[in-house]
Every structure is written in structure tokens, then in C-alpha cells.
PADOVO-886142 format. One record per residue (C-alpha): residue number from 1; residue in one letter; x, y, z. Coordinates in steps of 0.02 Angstrom, whole numbers, padded with zeros to 5 digits, always signed. Layout:
<rs>
NUM|A|X|Y|Z
...
</rs>
This chain:
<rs>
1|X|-01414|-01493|-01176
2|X|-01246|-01470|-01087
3|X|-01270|-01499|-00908
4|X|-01206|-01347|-00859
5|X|-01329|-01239|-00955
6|X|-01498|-01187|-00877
7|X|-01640|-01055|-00917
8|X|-01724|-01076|-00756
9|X|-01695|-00907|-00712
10|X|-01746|-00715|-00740
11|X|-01663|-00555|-00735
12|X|-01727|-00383|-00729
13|X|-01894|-00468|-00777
14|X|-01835|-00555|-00943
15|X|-01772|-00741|-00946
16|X|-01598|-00770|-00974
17|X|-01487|-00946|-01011
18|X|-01373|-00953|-00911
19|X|-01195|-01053|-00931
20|X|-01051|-01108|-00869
21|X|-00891|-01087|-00988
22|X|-00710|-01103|-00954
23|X|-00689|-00924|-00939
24|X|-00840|-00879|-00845
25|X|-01031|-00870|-00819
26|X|-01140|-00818|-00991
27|X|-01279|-00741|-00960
28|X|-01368|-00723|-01123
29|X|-01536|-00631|-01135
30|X|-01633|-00691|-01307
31|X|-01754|-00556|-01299
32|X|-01628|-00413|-01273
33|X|-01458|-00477|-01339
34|X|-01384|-00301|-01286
35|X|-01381|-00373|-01109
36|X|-01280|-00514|-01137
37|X|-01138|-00534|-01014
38|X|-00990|-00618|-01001
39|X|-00932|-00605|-00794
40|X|-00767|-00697|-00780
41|X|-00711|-00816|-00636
42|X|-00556|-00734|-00607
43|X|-00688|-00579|-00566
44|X|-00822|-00679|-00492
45|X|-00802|-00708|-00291
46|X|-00944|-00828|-00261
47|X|-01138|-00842|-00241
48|X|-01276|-00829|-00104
49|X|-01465|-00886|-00105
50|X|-01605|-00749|-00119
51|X|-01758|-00746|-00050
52|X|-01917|-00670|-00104
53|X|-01912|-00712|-00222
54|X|-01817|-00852|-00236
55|X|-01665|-00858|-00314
56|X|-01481|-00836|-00325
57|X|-01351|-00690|-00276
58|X|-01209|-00674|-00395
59|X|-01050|-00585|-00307
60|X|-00920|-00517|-00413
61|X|-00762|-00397|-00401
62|X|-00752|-00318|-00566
63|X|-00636|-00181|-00644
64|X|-00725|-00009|-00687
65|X|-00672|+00150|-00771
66|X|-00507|+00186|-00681
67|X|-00473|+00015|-00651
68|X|-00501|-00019|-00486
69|X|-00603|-00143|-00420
70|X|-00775|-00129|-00366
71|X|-00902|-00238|-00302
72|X|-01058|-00284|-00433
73|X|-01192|-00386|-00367
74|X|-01335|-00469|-00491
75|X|-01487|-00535|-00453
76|X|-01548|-00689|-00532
77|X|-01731|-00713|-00500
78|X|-01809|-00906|-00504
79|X|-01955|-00929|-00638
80|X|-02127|-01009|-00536
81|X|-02122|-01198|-00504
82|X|-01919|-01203|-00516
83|X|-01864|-01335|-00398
84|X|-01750|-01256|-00248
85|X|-01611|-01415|-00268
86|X|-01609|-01340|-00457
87|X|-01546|-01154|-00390
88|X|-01446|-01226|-00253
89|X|-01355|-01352|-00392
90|X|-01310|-01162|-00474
91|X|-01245|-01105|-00334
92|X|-01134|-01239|-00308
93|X|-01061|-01240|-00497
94|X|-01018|-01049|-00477
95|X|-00935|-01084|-00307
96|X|-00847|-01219|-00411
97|X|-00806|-01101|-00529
98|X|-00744|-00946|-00445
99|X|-00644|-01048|-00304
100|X|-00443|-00976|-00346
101|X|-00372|-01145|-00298
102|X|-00455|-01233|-00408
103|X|-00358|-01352|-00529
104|X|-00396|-01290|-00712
105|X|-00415|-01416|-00819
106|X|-00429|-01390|-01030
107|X|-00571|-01461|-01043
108|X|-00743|-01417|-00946
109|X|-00781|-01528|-00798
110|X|-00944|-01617|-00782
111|X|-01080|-01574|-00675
112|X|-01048|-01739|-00567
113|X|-00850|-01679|-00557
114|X|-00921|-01508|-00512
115|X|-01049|-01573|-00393
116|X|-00933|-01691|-00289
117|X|-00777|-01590|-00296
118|X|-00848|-01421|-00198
119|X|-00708|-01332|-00117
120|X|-00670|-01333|+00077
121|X|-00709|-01174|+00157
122|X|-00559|-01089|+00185
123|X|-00516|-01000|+00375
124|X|-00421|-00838|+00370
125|X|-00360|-00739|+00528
126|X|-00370|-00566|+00516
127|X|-00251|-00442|+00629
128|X|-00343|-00277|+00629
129|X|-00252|-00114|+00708
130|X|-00409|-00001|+00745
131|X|-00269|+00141|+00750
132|X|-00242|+00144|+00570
133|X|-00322|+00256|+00439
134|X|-00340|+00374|+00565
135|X|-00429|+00256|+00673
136|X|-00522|+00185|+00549
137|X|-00461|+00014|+00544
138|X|-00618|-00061|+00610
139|X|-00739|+00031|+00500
140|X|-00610|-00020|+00338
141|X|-00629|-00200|+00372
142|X|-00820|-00205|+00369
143|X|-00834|-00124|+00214
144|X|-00731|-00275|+00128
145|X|-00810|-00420|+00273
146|X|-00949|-00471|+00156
147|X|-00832|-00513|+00018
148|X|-00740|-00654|+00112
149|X|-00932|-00729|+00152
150|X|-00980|-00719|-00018
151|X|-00804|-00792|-00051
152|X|-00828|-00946|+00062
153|X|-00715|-00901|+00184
154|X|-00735|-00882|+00375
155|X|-00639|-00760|+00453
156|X|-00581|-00748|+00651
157|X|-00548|-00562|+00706
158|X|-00416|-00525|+00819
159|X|-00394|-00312|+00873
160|X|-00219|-00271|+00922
161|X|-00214|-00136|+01082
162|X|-00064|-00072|+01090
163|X|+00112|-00039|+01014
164|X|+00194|-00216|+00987
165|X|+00034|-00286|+01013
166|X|+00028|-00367|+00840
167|X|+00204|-00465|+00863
168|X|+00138|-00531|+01038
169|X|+00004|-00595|+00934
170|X|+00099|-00661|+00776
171|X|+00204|-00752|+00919
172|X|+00030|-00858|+00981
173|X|-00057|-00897|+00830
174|X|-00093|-01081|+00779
175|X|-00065|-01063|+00611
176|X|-00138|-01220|+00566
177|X|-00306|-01186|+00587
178|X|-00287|-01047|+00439
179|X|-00267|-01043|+00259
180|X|-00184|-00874|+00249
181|X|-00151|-00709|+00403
182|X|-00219|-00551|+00329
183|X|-00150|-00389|+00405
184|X|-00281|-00232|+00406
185|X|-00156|-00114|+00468
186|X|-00005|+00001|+00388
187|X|+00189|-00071|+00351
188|X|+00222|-00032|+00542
189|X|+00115|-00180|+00585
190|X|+00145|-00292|+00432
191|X|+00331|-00264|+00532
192|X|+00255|-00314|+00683
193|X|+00178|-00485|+00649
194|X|+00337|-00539|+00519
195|X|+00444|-00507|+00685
196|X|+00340|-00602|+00796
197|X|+00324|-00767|+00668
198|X|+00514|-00742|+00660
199|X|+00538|-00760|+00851
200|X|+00435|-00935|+00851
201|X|+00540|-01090|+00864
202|X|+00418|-01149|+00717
203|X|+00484|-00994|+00625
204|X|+00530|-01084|+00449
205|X|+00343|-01161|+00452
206|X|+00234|-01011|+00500
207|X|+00334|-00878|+00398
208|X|+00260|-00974|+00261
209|X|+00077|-00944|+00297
210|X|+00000|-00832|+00144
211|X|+00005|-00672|+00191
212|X|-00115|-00549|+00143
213|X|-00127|-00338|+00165
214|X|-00277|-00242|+00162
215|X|-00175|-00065|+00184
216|X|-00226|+00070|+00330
217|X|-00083|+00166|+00358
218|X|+00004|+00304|+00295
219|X|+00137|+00218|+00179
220|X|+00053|+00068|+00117
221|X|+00233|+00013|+00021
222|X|+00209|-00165|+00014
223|X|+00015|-00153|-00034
224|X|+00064|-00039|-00168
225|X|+00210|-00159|-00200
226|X|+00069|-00314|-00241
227|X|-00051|-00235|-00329
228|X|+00052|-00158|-00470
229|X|+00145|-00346|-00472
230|X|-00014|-00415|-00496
231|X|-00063|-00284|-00632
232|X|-00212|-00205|-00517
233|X|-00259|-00028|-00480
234|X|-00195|+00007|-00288
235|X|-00362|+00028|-00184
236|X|-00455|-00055|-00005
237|X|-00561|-00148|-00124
238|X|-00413|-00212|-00246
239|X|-00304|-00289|-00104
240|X|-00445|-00360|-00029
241|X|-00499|-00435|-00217
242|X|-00277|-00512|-00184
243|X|-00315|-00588|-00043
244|X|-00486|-00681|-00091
245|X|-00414|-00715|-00274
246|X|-00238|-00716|-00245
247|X|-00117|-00879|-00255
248|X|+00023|-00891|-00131
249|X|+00181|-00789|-00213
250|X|+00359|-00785|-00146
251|X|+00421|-00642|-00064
252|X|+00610|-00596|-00012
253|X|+00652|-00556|+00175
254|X|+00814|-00525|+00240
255|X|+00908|-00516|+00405
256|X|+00972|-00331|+00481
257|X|+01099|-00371|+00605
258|X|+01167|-00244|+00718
259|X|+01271|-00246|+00859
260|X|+01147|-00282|+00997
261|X|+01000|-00324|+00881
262|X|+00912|-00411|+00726
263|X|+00745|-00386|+00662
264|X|+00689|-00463|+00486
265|X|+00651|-00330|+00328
266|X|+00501|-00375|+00204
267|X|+00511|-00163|+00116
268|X|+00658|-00070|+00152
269|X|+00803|-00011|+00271
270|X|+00854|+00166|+00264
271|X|+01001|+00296|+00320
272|X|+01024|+00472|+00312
273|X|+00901|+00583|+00261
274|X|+00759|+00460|+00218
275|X|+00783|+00398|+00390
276|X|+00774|+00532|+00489
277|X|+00602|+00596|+00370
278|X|+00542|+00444|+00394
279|X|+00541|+00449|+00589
280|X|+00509|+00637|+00596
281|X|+00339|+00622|+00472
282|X|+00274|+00556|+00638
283|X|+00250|+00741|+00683
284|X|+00115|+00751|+00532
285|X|+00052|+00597|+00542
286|X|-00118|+00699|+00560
287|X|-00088|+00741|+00348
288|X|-00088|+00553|+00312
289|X|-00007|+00493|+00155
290|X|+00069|+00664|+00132
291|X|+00175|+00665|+00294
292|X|+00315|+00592|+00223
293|X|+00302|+00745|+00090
294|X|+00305|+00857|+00219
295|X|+00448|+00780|+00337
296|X|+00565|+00787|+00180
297|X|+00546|+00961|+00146
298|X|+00581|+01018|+00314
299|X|+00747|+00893|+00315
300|X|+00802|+00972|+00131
301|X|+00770|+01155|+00214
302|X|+00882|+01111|+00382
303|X|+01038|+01083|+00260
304|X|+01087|+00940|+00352
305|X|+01226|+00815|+00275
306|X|+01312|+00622|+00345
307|X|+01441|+00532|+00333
308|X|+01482|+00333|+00317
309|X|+01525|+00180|+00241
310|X|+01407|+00060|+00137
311|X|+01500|-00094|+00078
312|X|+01412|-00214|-00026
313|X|+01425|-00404|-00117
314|X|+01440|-00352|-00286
315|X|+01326|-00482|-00390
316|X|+01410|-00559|-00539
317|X|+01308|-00515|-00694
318|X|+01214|-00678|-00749
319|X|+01192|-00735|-00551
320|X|+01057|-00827|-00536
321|X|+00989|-00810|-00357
322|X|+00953|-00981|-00256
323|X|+00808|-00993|-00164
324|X|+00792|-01010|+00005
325|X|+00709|-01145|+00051
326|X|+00803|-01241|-00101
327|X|+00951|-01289|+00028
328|X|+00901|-01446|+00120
329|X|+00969|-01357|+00295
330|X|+00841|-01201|+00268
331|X|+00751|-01254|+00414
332|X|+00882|-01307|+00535
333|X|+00932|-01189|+00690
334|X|+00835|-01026|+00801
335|X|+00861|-00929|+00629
336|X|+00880|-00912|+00439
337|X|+01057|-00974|+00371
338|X|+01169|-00820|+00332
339|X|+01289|-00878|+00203
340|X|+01334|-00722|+00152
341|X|+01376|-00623|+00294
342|X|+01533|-00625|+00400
343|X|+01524|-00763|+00553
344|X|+01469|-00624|+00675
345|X|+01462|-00436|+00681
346|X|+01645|-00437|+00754
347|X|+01722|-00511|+00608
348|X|+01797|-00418|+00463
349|X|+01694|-00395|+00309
350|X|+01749|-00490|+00146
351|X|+01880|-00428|+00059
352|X|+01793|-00454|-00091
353|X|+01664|-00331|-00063
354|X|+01678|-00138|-00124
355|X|+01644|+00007|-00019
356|X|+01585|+00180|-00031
357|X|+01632|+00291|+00111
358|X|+01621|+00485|+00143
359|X|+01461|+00578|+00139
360|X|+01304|+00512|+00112
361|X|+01147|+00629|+00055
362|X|+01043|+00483|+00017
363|X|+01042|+00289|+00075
364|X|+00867|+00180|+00050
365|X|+00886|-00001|+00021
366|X|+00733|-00080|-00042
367|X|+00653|-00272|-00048
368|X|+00520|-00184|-00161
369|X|+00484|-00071|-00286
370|X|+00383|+00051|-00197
371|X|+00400|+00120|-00014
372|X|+00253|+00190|-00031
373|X|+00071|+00212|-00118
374|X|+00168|+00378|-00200
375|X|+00347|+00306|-00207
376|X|+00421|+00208|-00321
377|X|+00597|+00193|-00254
378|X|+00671|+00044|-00338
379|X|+00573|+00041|-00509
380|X|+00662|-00154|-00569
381|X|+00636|-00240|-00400
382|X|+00522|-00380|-00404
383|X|+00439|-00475|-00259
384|X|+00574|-00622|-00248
385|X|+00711|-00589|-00340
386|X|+00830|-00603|-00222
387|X|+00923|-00428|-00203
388|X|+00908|-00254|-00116
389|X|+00902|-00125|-00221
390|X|+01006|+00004|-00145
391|X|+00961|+00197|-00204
392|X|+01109|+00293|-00127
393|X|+01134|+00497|-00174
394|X|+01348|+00490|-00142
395|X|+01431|+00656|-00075
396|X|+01319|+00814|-00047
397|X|+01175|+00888|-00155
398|X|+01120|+01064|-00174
399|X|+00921|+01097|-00121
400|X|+00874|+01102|-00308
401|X|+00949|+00902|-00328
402|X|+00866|+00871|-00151
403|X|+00717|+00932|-00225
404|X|+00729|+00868|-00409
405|X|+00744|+00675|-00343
406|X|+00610|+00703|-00209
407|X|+00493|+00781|-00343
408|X|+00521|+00620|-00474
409|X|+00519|+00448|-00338
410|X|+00322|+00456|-00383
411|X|+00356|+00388|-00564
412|X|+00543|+00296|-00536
413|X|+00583|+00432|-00604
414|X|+00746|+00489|-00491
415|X|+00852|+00354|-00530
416|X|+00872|+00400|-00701
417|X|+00960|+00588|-00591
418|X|+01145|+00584|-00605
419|X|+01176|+00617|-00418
420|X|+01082|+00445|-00392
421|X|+01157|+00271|-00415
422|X|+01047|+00115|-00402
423|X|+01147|-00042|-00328
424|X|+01085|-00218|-00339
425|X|+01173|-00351|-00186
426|X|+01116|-00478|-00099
427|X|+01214|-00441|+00058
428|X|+01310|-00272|+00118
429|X|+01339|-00172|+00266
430|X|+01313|+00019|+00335
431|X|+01428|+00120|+00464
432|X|+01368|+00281|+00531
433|X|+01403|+00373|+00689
434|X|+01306|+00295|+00834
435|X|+01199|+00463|+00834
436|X|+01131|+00418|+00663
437|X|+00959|+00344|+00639
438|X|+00923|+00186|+00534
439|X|+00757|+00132|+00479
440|X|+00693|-00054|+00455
441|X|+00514|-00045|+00374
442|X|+00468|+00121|+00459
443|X|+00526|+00049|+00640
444|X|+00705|+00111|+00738
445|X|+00852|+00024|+00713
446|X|+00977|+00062|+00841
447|X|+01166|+00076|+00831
448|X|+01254|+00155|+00682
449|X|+01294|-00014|+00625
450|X|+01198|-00153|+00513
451|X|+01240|-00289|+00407
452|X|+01089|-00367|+00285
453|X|+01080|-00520|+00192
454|X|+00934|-00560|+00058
455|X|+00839|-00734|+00105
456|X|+00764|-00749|-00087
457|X|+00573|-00827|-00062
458|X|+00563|-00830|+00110
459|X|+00379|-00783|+00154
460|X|+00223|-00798|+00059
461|X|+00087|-00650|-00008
462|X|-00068|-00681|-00090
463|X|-00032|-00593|-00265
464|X|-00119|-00631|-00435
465|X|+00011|-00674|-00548
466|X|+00010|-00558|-00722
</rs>
């Protein structure tokens, strides 16, 4: 009999055979082949010993109905007389089995491969902001904490307390005690801690630390952004299912440089009108998700307009993006390489580039596809391909436009409106009256001015790959 093939235990009462197959645990049930089941590694998080009576756990993540994922626990019961190094050898082969970064071989490994080759607990930290989701944070966590056990993972909990708090702590970490930083928090504090590992003199080693989101916040843009890239159903559950599961994926950041300032964007700078709803949907932040709804119809309704100049490095058609960390001097100096970018703010833009200039009734560059959980702003983005997608609304719009291109970002649908253009660049530059307000991933940017430059790969998510 294959070795990794047993019928030592029950379930529900009737004996089952269970196996281990390349694709996932069999369960077969002889007397009632109706019951059969098939649960797949890539579902299968890990598995815990049961007592009374004895037996084993099984701990899965599994897709229902509507897709999401939801948590499915079976109970395998021990038949009398079964020795206890028997169920603990099981426990060990599914642990085998369901560990992500495991090497998959084509054929099945042996029971003494499986046996002497257990994976090394893995060591997450987790940043938690018990401000978000409505000061739920906390509460979030814990109903997602067992899955990391069950997962083999230990996980150290640190509680920000304050506004900035996370980037004082993203500034401390040792990084090498962890396999990958998981933020439970909203895109403001995802900003936070990808500031603070940008500040460390180790910046081009700890910005590659896996990152992983379990969202809490209003926006949830890059959450959103991973699941659908990883061809999940956006929930709690599903992003904490990416960062157990998930493999390390590359993920573009690029440098804002103002006058007086620079701060690092992972999901979008914006101008204009999406700026200034942006910062004013603080007034409803008490409406959650939907203050961002509100805060845009009260800009439309104020009849507002603004005027500037976007100038941008217009990609040749078959460019093929380098990545960053391809160019042996990636991690020399304080900060990334800008290759793209004039010398210093004080120096003339290329020639080369083209401009736009006059009024503006829309400006949103974006590193991803969606801003947020109900925003798909830049529908052909991808995670790391190496460009902002810049969604710009030229001249002025009526209400009923305004209203039109709110009413379709949901699906992608806007940028098929023809009052919106859709720019792809890996480097470009806004001017706007000092008064204006700029956006970097939800946060202020000061000044009227900023010049961005696309750093393709730079950071790391845990994503599953489609």
C-alpha cells in the first residue's frame, strides 16, 4: 500500500481512507461514496491534534457560493488501538502538504522525504491600527488569528497609538527575525509603514520584506488591488487566505518629489477634484466605504474647476520596462536611483516630454487598478508593470459628465467616457497653484508641485499568482 495512504481514521462515525495526492487530501468513504472529498492544498492551511477522542483537526480555507473564502474545519476521529505516532505522522504529511513554499515536485514525495523535510515555522509581524474599521481593528484580527496557528506560523503583535505611529514603527523593526510584515489597518497606514522602511539606511533590504494587507479602512485600494490579481473574491477572510498562501509578488513604487518633500507611492497620487474628495471624505468618515461617495457629490455640486500643467515621459510602444533591482547600483545611496527625472526639482523638465496645461476637472495617477474596494480607476494596471496610469478629465465638465464618470469607476467603466483619457508613463510631473491639494495614497502632499518616477518591482506582497 502506498505509504501515504491510511484508513486509521473515522468521520462522522463511518471509516474513511484517507490519501495524500499531488493535488490534495482524498478522503474517500466506502460505505457512503457520496461523501467523498477531494480538499486541495492550495485550500488546505494546515492540521492540529484532537482530543477526546483522539484524533486529527483538518484546517482549510475553501471557496463557497459567492466565492469568498471561508473557513471549513473537519474532524477526523482515531479508530480504538490506533497508535498516537500513527496520527501525529498525518499531521505532519498534511503540514507537508499545505506548506505554500514548498518545492513541487512531478512526482509524489515519499513518506521519508515528507517526514524529514517538515517546514520551518514561519514568524510574521503584524502592525494592527485598533482605529480602523471603526475601531475594530483589534476585534478583525482575532477573527483571522487562528488561521496563522493552524498555518504554522507565529505571529508578534505590535498596536500602533497614534497618527504616524506605524512609520515610527516600520523605522525599528528587525526585519530579520520575520518572514513577511502584515498590515491590519486601511491604505493610510499601509502609507505609513512603506514610508518608514523607506527612511531606514537598510531601505533597499527591508522594502523587500513580503508584505501582506488584511484591509480595515475605508478604501482598502491595494487589498482590493491583490485579491482580484490573484483571482479571489475581496473579503477579511480572502486577504488573510493571501497572506498565509500567498508567494512573494513584485509590486511597483515610485518616488513623489516636491519642492520641500518626498514620500514613496505604492496606490495612487491625485489632483483636483479627487484630491480635494479625497481629503474632505474625512468629514464622513462615520459612513465608511461610502464617504468617498459622498465627498464627491458635494465637490460636483460646489461647481468648482483648476488649472495646471501635467507633463509626462511618453513610453515608446513596445518598451519593455527594466526592473529595478536588475541594475547592479539599485542598492547604492540614502535612496532609489531616479533615472528618469530631471537632476533636482530646479532643473528644467526634458524637452522630450509632452504637456497638457489649462484646466484640469480630473487628475488620478494610479500604481493599481483599483483605489478602492468600489473603484476601479485604472482597469489595465497590473501590480509591477512599471507605469502610472494616469486618468485625467482635460478642460471642464458639465455635472451630468461629473456624474456619468463618477457613476461608472465601480466597473472601469469611465475610461471608456470621451471626456476621460487614460495615460500610461513611467515618469511625469504636476503644476498647480500652491493653494491646490495633492494626494499621495490618501495622505497630504504639500506644494503645488510634484515630479514621480515608477521604480518597477520595488517591494514585495504576498499574492497568489492566477
Amino acid at each position: 500500500m502506498n505509504s501515504l495512504v491510511t484508513d486509521i481514521f473515522t468521520l462522522a462515525g463511518r471509516s474513511v481512507v484517507l490519501s495524500a495526492v499531488a493535488d490534495g487530501l482524498k478522503i474517500d468513504v466506502p460505505s457512503k461514496p457520496v461523501n467523498n472529498a477531494l480538499l486541495k492544498w492550495e485550500d488546505v492551511l494546515g492540521a492540529t491534534n484532537k482530543d477526546k477522542p483522539a484524533g486529527v483537526l483538518l484546517h482549510a480555507l475553501v471557496r463557497v457560493n459567492h466565492g469568498k473564502r471561508q473557513e471549513r474545519t473537519i474532524a477526523l476521529h482515531a479508530t480504538a488501538g490506533t497508535d498516537t505516532q500513527e496520527v501525529e505522522r498525518w499531521i505532519q504529511i498534511v503540514t507537508f502538504f499545505a506548506d505554500p513554499t514548498r518545492v513541487k515536485t512531478e512526482t509524489l514525495p515519499t513518506l521519508d522525504h515528507v517526514l524529514q523535510h517538515q517546514p520551518k515555522k514561519r514568524k510574521y509581524l503584524v502592525i494592527i491600527n485598533p482605529a480602523s474599521g471603526q475601531s475594530k481593528g483589534v476585534k478583525l484580527f482575532q477573527k483571522v488569528e487562528a488561521f496563522f496557528a493552524h498555518s504554522s506560523i507565529n505571529v508578534t503583535k505590535l498596536l500602533t497609538e497614534r497618527s504616524g505611529h506605524a512609520t515610527e514603527l516600520a523605522t525599528s523593526i528587525d526585519h530579520t527575525l520575520y518572514d513577511a510584515l502584515v498590515v491590519v489597518g486601511g491604505d493610510g497606514v499601509i502609507y505609513e509603514v512603506i514610508q518608514g522602511l523607506m527612511k531606514r539606511p537598510d531601505w533597499s533590504e527591508v522594502i523587500q520584506t513580503p508584505l501582506a494587507i488584511l484591509p480595515a479602512g475605508g478604501g482598502n485600494g491595494l487589498a482590493k488591488s491583490l485579491t482580484e490579481a490573484s483571482g479571489e473574491k475581496y473579503s477579511f477572510e480572502t486577504c488573510a487566505y493571501l497572506a498565509i498562501k500567498g508567494q512573494p509578488q513584485a509590486l511597483d513604487l515610485a518616488t513623489a518629489r516636491g519642492k520641500s518633500t518626498e514620500s514613496f507611492i505604492f496606490l495612487s497620487l491625485s489632483w483636483a477634484f479627487m484630491a480635494e474628495t479625497d481629503l474632505e471624505s474625512e468629514k464622513f468618515r462615520f459612513a465608511g466605504s461610502q464617504r468617498f461617495t459622498i465627498s464627491a457629490l458635494s465637490k460636483i455640486m460646489s461647481g468648482k474647476t483648476w488649472s495646471g500643467s501635467f507633463s509626462y515621459l511618453e513610453p515608446p510602444a513596445d518598451e519593455v520596462v527594466p526592473k529595478y533591482w536588475d541594475d547592479v547600483d539599485a542598492k547604492a545611496g540614502a535612496a532609489p536611483k531616479l533615472t528618469l527625472l530631471p537632476p533636482s526639482v530646479e532643473d528644467p523638465k526634458p524637452e522630450t516630454w509632452k504637456t497638457i496645461e489649462g484646466d484640469f476637472s480630473l487628475f488620478w495617477a494610479m500604481n493599481t487598478a483599483w483605489a478602492a474596494t468600489d473603484g476601479l480607476v485604472a482597469p489595465s494596471a497590473e501590480l509591477d508593470d512599471g507605469f502610472m496610469h494616469v486618468v485625467i478629465m482635460p478642460g471642464r465638465v458639465s455635472k451630468a459628465e461629473y456624474m456619468s464618470v463618477l457613476l461608472s469607476i465601480d466597473s472601469g467603466g469611465h475610461v471608456e467616457k470621451p471626456s476621460v483619457q487614460v495615460i500610461k508613463t513611467r515618469a511625469f510631473e504636476v503644476k498647480a497653484p500652491m493653494s491646490d491639494i495633492m494626494m499621495v495614497d490618501g495622505e497630504r502632499f504639500d506644494g503645488g508641485f510634484c515630479q514621480v518616477e515608477v521604480h518597477r518591482g520595488m517591494a514585495r506582497v504576498l499574492a497568489v499568482p492566477k
